[in-house]
N, C-alpha and C positions, 0 to 999 in steps of 0.2 A: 570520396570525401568522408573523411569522419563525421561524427557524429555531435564531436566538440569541437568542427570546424567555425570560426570567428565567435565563438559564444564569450561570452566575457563572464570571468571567473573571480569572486574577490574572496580573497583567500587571508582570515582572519587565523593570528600564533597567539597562543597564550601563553600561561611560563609555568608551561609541561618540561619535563628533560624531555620527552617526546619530541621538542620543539627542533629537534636536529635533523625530524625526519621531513620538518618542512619545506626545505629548498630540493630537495626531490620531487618532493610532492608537487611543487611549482612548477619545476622540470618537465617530468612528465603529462601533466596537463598542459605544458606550451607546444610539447612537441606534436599530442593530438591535436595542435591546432588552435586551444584555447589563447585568449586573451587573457593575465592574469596579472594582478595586483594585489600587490600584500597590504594589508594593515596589520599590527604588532602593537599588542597589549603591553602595559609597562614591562610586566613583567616578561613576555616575550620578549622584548626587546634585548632584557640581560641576557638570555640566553642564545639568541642567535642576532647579529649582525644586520641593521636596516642595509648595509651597506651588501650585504650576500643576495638578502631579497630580493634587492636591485639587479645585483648583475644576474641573477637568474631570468628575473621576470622583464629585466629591458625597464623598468616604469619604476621610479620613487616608489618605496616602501615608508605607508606615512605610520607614524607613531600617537601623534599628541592631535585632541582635537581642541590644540591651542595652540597649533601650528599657522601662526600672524599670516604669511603668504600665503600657506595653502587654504584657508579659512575668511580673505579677504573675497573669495569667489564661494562663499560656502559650501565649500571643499565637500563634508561631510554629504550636505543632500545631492552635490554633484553624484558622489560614490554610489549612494541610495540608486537613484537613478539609473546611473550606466551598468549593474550589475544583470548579470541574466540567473547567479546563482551566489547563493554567499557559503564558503566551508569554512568549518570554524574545526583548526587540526592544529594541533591538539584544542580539546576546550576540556580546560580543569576545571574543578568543583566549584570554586570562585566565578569563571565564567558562567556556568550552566547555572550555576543562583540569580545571576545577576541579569540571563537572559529571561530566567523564569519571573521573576519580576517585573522585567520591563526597565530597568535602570538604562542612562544613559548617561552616565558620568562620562565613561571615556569615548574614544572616535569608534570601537569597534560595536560599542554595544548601542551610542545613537545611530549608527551605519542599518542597523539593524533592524530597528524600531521604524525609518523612515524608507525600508526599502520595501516593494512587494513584491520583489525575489526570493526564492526557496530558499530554505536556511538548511544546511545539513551541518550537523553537529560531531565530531571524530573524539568522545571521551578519552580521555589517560591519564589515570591518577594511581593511587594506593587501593589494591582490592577491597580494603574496611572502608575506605572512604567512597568510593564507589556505591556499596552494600547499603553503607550508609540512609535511614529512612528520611533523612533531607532530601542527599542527594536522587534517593529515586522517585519523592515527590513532585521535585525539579524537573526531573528528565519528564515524566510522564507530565507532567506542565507541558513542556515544550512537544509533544507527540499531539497530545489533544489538541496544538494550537498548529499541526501542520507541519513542523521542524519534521527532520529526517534524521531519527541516531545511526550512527554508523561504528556500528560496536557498541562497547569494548571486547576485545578478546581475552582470552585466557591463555595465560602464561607466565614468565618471569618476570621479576620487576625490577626496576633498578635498588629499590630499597632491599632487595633479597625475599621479597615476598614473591607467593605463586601461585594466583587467581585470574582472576575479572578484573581488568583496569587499565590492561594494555591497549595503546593507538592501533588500531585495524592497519591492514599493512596497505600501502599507499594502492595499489592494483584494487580490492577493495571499496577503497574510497573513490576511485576514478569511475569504479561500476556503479556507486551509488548518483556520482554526478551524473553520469551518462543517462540512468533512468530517468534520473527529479528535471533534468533540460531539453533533454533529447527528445522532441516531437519524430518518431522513426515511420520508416513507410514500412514495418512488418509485417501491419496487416493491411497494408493501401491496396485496394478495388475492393476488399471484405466487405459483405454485410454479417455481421454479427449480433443474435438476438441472444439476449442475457432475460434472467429470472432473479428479482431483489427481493427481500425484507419479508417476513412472517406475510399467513393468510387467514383472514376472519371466520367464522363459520359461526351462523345466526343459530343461537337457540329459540331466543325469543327478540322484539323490541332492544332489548336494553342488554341484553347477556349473550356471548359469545365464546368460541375455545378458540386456544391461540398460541405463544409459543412467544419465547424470550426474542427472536431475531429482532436487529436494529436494523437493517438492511446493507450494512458498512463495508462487508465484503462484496457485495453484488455491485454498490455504487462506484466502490475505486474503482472494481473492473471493468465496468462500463468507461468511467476516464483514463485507467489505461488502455483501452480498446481504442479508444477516439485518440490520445495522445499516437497511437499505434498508426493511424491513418485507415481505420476502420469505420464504416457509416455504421454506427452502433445504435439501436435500440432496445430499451429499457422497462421491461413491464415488473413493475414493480404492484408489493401489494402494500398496505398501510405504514407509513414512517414519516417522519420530520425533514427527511434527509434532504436538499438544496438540488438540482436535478444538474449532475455535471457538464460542464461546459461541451458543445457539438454534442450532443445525445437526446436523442426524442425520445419521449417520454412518456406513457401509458400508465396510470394509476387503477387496479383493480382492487376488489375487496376476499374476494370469497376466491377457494381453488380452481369451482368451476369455471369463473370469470377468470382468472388465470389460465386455465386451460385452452379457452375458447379464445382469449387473444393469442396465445403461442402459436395456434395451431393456423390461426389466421395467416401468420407472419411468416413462418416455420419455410413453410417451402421454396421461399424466395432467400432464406440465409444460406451463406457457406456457417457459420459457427454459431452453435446451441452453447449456451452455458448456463445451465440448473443452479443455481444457486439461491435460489429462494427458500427458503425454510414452508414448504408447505403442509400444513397441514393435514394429518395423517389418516386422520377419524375427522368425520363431519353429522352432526346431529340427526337422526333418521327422518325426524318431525320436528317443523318450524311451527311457533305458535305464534298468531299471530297479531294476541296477546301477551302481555307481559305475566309471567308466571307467578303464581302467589305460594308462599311457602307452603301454603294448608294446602295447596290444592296439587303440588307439584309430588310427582314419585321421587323416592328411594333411588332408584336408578334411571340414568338417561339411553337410551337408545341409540348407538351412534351405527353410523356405514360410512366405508371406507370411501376418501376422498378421491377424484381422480386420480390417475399416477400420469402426469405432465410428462416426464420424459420417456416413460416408457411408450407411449402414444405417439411423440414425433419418431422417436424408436422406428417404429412399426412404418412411417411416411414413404413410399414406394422410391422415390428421391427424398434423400435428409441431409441434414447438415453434418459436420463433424461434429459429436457431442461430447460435451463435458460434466459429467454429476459431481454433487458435492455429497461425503457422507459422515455427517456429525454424528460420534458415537461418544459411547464413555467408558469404553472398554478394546481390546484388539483392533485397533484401527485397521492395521493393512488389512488383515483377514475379511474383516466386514467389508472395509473398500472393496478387495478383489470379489469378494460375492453379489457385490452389488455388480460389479462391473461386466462379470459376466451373464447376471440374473437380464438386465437390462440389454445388453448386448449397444455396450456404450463405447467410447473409444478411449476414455479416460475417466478415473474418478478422481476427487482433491479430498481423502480425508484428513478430518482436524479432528483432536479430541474436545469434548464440550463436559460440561460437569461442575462441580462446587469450585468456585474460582476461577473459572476458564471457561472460555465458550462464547458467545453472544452478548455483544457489549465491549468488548475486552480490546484497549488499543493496539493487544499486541497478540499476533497468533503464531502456529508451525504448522506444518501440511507433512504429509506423505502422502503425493502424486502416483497413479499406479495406472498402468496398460499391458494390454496384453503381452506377455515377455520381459514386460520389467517396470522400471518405475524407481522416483528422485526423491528425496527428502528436501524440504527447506525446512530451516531451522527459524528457531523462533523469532521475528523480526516485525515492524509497522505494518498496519494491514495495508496501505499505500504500495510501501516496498513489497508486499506481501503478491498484491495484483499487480504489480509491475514486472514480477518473477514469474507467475502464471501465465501472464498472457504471454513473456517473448518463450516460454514452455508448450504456451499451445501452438506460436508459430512455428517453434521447430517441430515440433510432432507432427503436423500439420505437413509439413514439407515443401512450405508457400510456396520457395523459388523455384518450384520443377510440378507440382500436380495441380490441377483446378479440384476445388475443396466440394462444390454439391456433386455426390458419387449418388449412385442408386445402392438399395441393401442390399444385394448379391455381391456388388464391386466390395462395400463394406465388411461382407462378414468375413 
């Protein structure tokens, strides 16, 4: 059974010339199985046929949310409700304003505002307009509230332009629905222990060293883990972040309390994932006073913090591991040295640096193992861990090995 077996799909046009590729698009989402329904923007509508919508998707393509019949039964919050996912293919610049806003003049954009269904977004317009710092204000609106962009690509345009601005090709989009709906059993029987967010380290009272992480990468992961049918646990160190849905949760401050819950948990997981930004250097001497300027040295005395992965590393039975390595220079090369320094099974680095890194709604990876290794490209940190973990499941080789090996089986 697929994976977009009975899911119901409402599937929003807007008036992209794009919009031609949307009865495909319909197409193939009915034949995986989905349940799909159009709505169509004014401006969609000129462009493609309520009446194609129809015969594609079997179900009225509604147009107007002043449609007398359909809206005598409040059609619109009916929509709201019955969706399990909303795609908006094409969504032009008008669209993406209008969602960034929160308007709900027409049926597609109240559909929207009243559903609490995943919204995935398929740009296509003019590459200037795209570039555009509205337009990317807008998008990155719609990112930090949750949406999922899917695209745009690069290439020809109908206006004879050749950039950024092209509709992702329907294949694509089908792999982003599958992610943003798809509860999958990739990782079902897994216990998977994950590492989130920056770690404190006490100089004194009131002062601490520490480190830009938000925890944002470690948290998706964890929710793509649990969407995976993984029993995932979460030792996070200091963040704001909402603790995601099915994942227990452990709150520590300092590296060593980091270490000491891993190491607790460690032997009973199939999947280690590092990704907590720990701290490198930890103060030599805690005071246990607060330090006064006049009385305080020139220089602090640090030692080196534990090394968390390299310890379960060392675990007689361990998990399959995964480190992260934020550099700001030679990515792969430092990944692969860590990966072998560690004697890890995969690293995920990212570049980090002036304008990128920690914080940032949108990242790119170059994954690497011993023999080889994948690039993803720049994309939502959502989709980002949704790409990692069914990457850890294939490496992993779910459907044929049992994942806690001893280090000899390992190395």
């Amino acid at each position: 059974m697929h994976i977009l077996t009975n899911k119901k799909i409402l599937l929003g046009v807007s008036g992209s010339v794009a919009a031609y590729r949307a009865p495909e698009l319909a197409r193939r989402l009915s034949e995986h199985g989905a349940e799909v329904r159009a709505v169509l923007t004014e401006g969609g509508a000129k462009l493609i046929s309520p009446l194609l919508m129809q015969a594609v998707t079997g179900a009225p393509a509604r147009c107007s949310l002043w449609d007398e019949a359909a809206e005598a039964a409040m059609s619109h919050i009916e929509l709201a409700r019955w969706a399990d996912c909303i795609v908006i293919a094409p969504a032009t610049a008008n669209t993406i304003a209008r969602l960034a806003r929160g308007e709900a003049s027409d049926l597609l954009g109240t559909v929207c505002l009243a559903s609490n269904a995943p919204v995935l977004v398929a740009p296509a317009m003019n590459r200037n307009m795209w570039s555009n710092r509205a337009t990317q204000e807008n998008s990155a609106s719609l990112r930090e509230r949750g949406c999922v962009l899917v695209g745009p690509d690069h290439g020809q345009q109908a206006c004879g332009d050749v950039g950024e601005g092209r509709m992702s090709a329907v294949p694509d989009i089908i792999e982003a629905v599958e992610r943003s709906v798809g509860v999958s059993d990739q990782l079902a029987g897994q216990r998977v222990l994950i590492t989130a967010g920056p770690t404190r380290e006490p100089i004194d009272p009131v002062r601490f060293l520490s480190n830009r992480s938000t925890g944002t990468m470690g948290f998706e992961l964890a929710e793509a883990a649990a969407r995976a049918g993984a029993d995932v646990q979460l030792v996070t160190g200091p963040t704001a972040r909402p603790t995601p849905p099915g994942v227990e949760r452990l709150d520590v401050v300092t590296a060593e309390e980091m270490l000491n819950a891993v190491m607790e948990r460690a032997n009973g997981s199939h999947i280690f994932i590092a990704c907590a930004a720990v701290s490198d250097y930890t103060p030599a001497h805690y005071s246990p006073k607060k330090l006064k300027r006049r009385d305080s040295a020139e220089a602090l005395e640090l030692k080196p913090s534990p090394d968390i992965l390299a310890g379960v590393a060392r675990l007689p039975e361990r998990p399959f591991l995964v480190g992260f390595a934020a550099e700001t220079q030679q990515v792969e090369e430092n990944a692969r040295a860590k990966l072998e320094a560690k004697g890890v099974d995969m690293v995920v680095g990212n570049r980090v640096g002036k304008g990128r890194g920690f914080g940032d709604v949108q990242t790119s990876a170059r994954v690497v193992w011993e023999g080889g290794g994948r690039s993803i490209g720049k994309c939502a940190k959502p989709e980002m861990a949704r790409r990692l973990i069914g990457l850890i499941a294939e490496r992993c080789g779910l459907e044929n090995v049992t994942l806690l090996r001893t280090r000899s089986s390992a190395q």
